[in-house]
ZAGUBA-370674 format. One line per 8 residues: for each residue x, y, z of C-alpha. Coordinates in pm, 1 decimal. Last residue first. Example, Ala and Ser with C-alpha at 12.3 -4.5 7.8 and 13.67 -1.06 7.14 Angstrom:
1367.0 -106.0 714.0 | 1230.0 -450.0 780.0
END
This chain:
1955.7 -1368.8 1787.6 | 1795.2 -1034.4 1669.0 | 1768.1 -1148.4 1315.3 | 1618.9 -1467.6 1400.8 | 1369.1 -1290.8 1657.3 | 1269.2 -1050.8 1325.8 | 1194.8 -1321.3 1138.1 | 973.3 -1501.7 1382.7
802.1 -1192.5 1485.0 | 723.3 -1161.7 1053.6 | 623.6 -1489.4 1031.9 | 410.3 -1489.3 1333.1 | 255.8 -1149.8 1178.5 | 217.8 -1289.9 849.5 | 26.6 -1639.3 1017.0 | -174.1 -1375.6 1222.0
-278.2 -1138.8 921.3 | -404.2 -1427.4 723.3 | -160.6 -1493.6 404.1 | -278.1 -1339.5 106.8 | -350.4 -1628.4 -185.9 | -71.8 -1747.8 -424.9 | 176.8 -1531.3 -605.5 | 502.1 -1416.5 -523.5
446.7 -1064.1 -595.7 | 79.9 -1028.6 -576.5 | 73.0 -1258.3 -281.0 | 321.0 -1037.5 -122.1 | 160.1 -746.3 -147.2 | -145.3 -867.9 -25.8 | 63.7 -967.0 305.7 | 188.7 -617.2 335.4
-166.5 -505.7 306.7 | -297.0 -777.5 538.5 | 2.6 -647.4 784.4 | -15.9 -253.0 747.1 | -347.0 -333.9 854.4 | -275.6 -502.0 1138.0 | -30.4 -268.8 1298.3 | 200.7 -15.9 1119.9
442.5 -98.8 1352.2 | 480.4 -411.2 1211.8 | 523.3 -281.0 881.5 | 761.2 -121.4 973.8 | 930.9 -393.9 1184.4 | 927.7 -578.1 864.1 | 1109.8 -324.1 658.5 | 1375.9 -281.8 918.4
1446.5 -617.1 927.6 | 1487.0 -650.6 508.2 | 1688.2 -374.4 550.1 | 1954.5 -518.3 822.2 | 1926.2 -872.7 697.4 | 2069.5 -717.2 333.7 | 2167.3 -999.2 68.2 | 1925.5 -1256.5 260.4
1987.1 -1645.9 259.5 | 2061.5 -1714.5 604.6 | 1710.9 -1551.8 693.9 | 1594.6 -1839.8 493.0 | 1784.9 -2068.5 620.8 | 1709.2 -1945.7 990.0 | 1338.5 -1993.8 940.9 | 1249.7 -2281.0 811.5
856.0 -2317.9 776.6 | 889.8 -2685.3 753.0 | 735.9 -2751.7 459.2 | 813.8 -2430.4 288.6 | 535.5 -2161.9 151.7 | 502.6 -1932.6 458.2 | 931.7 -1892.2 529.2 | 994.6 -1854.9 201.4
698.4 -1649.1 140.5 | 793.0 -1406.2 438.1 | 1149.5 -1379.4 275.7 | 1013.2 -1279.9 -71.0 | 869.0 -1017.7 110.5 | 1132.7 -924.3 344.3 | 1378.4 -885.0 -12.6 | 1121.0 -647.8 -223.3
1104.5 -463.1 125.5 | 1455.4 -439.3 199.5 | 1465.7 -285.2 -199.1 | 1216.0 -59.9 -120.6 | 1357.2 102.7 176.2 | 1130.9 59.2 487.9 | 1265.8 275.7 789.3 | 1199.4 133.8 1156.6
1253.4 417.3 1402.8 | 1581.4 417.9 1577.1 | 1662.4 178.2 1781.9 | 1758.2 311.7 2210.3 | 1482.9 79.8 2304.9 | 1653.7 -264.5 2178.5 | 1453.7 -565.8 2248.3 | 1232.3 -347.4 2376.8
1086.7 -263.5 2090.7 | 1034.5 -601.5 1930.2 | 800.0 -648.6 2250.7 | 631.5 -341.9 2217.3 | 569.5 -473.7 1813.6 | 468.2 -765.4 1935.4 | 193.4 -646.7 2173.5 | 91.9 -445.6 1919.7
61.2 -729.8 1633.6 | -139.8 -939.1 1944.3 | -368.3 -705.7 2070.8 | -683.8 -910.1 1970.9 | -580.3 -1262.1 1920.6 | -503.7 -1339.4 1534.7 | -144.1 -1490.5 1657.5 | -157.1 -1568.4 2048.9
-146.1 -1351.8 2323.4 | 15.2 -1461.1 2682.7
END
């Protein structure tokens, strides 16, 4: 069992993401299911109880805003401090730490699959 910020963790996650569904086509970031995960992943980092499902309730595309987190995923953990720049830019605040995005993001993307 791996842990957030363990070594091997975002890969392991990503594996495990893909075999959820092996027969998924690659993951494909459009820029509006990007604009839409990020504000997700502060929703989810910024609340008090780090609600999930509302906030996965709340998106206008759940299949792009997916797809944009597993590619970044995928991407591995520097495609995660970048995306997590990105969203500190956006949304303001500091970066999240790679592990608390990641968690987020395997969170997310467990909601969606559910």
């Amino acid at each position: 069992m791996l842990h957030p910020g363990e070594g091997g963790y975002d890969e392991a996650l990503a594996e495990w993401d893909l075999q959820q569904d092996p027969d998924r086509a690659p993951a494909v970031s459009t820029a509006s299911g990007r604009q839409e995960a990020m504000t997700l992943v502060h929703a989810v980092a910024t609340s008090a109880d780090h609600a999930v499902g509302p906030a996965v309730a709340a998106l206008n595309d759940p299949d792009a805003s997916g797809e944009a987190l597993r590619h970044v995923l995928v991407g591995g953990v520097h495609s995660v401090e970048d995306f997590a720049a990105e969203v500190a830019e956006a949304q303001g605040g500091d970066p999240l730490p790679a592990h608390e995005a990641t968690k987020i993001i395997g969170e997310v993307l467990a909601e969606l699959d559910s």
